[in-house]
C-alpha positions as a Markdown table, in Angstrom:
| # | Residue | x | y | z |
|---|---|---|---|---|
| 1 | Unk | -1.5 | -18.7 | -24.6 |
| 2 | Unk | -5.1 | -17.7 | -24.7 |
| 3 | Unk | -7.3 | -19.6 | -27.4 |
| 4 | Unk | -10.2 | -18.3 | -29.4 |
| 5 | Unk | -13.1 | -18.0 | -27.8 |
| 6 | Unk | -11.4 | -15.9 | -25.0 |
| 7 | Unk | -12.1 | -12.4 | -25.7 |
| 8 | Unk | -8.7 | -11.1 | -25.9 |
| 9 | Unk | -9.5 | -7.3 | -25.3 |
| 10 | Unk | -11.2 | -8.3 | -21.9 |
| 11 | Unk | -8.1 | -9.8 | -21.4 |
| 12 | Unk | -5.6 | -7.0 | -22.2 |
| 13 | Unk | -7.7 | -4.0 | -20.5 |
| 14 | Unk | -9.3 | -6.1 | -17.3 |
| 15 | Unk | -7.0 | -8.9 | -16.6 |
| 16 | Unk | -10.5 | -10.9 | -16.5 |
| 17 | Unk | -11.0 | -14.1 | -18.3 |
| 18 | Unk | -13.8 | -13.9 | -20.0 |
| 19 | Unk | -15.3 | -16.1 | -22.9 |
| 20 | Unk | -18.1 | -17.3 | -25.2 |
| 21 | Unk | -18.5 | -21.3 | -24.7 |
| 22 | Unk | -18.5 | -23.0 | -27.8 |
| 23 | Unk | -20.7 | -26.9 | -27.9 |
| 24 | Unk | -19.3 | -29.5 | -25.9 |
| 25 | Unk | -15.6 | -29.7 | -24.0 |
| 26 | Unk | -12.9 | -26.9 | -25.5 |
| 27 | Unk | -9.6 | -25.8 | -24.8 |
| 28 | Unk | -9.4 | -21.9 | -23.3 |
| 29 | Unk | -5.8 | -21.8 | -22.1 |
| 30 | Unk | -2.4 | -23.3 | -22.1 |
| 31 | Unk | 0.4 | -22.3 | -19.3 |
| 32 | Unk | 3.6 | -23.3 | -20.2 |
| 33 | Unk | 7.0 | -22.0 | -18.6 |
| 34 | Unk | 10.4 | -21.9 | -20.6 |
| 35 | Unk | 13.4 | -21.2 | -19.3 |
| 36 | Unk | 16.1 | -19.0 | -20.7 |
| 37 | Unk | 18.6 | -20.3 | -23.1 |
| 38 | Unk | 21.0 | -18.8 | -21.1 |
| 39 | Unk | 20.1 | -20.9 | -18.3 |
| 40 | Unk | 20.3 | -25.0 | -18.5 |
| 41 | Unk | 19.4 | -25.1 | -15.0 |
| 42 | Unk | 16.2 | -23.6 | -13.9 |
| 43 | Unk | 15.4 | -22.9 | -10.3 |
| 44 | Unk | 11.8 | -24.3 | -10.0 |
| 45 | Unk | 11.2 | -21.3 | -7.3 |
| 46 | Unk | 11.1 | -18.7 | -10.1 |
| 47 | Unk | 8.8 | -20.4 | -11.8 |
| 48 | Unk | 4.9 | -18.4 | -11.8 |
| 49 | Unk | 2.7 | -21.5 | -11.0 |
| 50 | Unk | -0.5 | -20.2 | -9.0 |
| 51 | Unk | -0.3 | -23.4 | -6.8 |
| 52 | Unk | 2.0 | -25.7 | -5.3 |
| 53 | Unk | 1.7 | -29.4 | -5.6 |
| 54 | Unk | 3.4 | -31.7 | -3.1 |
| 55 | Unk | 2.6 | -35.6 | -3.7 |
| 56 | Unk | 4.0 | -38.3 | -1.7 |
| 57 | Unk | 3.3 | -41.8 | -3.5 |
| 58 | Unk | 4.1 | -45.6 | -2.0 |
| 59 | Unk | 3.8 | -48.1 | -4.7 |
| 60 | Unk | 3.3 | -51.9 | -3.5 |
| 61 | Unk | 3.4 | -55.2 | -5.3 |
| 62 | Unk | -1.1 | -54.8 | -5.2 |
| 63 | Unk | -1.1 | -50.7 | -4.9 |
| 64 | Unk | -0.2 | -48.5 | -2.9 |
| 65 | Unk | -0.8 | -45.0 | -0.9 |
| 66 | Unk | -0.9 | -41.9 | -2.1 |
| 67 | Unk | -0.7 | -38.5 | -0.2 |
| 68 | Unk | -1.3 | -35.1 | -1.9 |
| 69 | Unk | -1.3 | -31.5 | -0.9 |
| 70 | Unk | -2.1 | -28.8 | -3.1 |
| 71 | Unk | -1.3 | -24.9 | -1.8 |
| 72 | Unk | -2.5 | -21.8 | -3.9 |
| 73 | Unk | 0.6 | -19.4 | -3.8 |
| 74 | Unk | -2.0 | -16.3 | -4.7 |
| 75 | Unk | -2.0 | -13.8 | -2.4 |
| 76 | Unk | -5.5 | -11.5 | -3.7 |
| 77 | Unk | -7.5 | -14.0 | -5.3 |
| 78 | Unk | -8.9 | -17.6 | -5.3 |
| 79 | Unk | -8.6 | -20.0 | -7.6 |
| 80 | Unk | -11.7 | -21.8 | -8.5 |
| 81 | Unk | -12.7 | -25.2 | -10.0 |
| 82 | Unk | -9.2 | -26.9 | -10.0 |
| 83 | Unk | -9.2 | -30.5 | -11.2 |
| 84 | Unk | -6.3 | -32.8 | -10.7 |
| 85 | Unk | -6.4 | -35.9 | -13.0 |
| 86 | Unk | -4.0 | -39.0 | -11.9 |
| 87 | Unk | -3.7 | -41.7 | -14.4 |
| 88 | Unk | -3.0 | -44.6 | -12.2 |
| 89 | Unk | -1.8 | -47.1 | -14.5 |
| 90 | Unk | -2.8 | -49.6 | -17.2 |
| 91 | Unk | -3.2 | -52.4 | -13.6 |
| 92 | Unk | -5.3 | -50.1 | -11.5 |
| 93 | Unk | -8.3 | -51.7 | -10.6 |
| 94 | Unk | -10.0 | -49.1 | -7.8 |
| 95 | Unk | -9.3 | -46.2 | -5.3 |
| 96 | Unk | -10.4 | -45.2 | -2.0 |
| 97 | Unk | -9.7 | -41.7 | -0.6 |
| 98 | Unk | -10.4 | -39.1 | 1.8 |
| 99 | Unk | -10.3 | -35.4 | 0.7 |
| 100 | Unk | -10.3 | -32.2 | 2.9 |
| 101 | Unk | -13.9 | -30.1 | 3.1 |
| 102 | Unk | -14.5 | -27.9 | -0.4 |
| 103 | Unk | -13.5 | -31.1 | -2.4 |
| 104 | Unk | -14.7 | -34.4 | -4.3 |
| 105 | Unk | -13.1 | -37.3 | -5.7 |
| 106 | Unk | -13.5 | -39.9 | -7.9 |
| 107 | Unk | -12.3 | -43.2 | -9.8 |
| 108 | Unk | -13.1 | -43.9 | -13.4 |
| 109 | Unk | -12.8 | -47.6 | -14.1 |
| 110 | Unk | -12.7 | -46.9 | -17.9 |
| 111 | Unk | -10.0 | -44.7 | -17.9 |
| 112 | Unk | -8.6 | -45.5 | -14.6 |
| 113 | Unk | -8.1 | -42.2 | -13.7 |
| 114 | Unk | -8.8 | -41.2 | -10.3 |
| 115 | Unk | -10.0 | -37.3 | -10.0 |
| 116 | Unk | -9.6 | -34.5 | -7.3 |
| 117 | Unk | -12.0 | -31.5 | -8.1 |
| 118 | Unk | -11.5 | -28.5 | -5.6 |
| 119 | Unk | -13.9 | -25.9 | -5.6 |
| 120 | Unk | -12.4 | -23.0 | -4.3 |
| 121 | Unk | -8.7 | -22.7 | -2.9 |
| 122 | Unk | -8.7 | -18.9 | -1.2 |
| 123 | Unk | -5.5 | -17.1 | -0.9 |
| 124 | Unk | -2.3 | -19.8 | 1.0 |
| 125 | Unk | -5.1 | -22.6 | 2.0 |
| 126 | Unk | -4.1 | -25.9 | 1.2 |
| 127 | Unk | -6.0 | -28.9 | 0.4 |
| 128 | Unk | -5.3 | -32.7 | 0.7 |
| 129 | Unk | -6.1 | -35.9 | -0.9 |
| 130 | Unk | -4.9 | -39.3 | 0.8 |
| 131 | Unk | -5.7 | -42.6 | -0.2 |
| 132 | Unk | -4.8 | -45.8 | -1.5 |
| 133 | Unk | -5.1 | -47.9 | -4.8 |
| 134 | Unk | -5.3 | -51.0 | -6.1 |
| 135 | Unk | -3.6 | -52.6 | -9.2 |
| 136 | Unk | -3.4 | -56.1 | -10.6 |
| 137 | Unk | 0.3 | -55.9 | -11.4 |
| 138 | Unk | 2.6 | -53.0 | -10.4 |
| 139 | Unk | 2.1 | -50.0 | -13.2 |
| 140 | Unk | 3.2 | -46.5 | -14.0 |
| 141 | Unk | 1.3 | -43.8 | -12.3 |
| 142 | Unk | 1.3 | -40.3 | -13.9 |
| 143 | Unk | -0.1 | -37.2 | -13.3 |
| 144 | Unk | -2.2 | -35.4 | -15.5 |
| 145 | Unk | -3.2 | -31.6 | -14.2 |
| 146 | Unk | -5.8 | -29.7 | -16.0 |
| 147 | Unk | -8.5 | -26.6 | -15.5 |
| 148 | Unk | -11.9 | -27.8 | -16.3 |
| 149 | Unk | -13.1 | -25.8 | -19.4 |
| 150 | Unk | -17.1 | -26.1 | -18.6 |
């Protein structure tokens, strides 16, 4: 669903996303996927997600390690500016990670969020973050994905 300030006939004739930025942090776009009522069970191939995102996460009694690796599935075009937010828990007290080249990381102590920005992911490249983490207590760790809207 595209959101105002997205100029919607931009949209329709160009398939180009193209906007007027209001003050301060906004929403542009939400992607969500439904399945069928027919269809209880849906096959998470058919689903249209521009990227693929397989994590592999150890939790310990202090941490743990994390492992992620994100794959665009477009095949003309590059995705751009692709943040990856992972709340790491209520416990987590730091981070340290390594990223492939084109991307940045982050911890934020306040909201204790660690943060993968990717700049550019061409057509079938992939891109990893690994790393560990450290909580005070064993927490919940979820994930959190968003586009950037600045």
């Amino acid at each position: 669903m595209l959101l105002p300030p997205t100029r919607l006939q931009r949209w329709s004739r160009d398939k180009a996303l193209s906007f007027v930025p209001p003050d301060g942090w906004f929403e542009l776009m939400n992607y969500r996927y439904a399945s069928s009522a027919a269809s209880s069970i849906v096959n998470m191939r058919q689903i249209p997600v521009p990227f693929s995102l397989l994590p592999s996460i150890s939790i310990e009694e202090s941490g743990g390690t994390l492992n992620f690796t994100l794959t665009s599935r477009l095949s003309t075009r590059l995705i751009e500016r692709l943040t990856v937010d992972l709340y790491l828990g209520a416990s987590a007290t730091g981070a340290s990670c390594t990223v492939s080249s084109g991307a940045t990381w982050g911890f934020d102590p306040k909201t204790l969020t660690l943060r993968w920005e990717i700049q550019k992911a061409p057509q079938g490249s992939s891109h990893t973050l690994r790393g560990t983490f450290t909580t005070s207590t064993i927490g919940n760790l979820n994930l959190n994905l968003r586009k950037p809207s600045r």
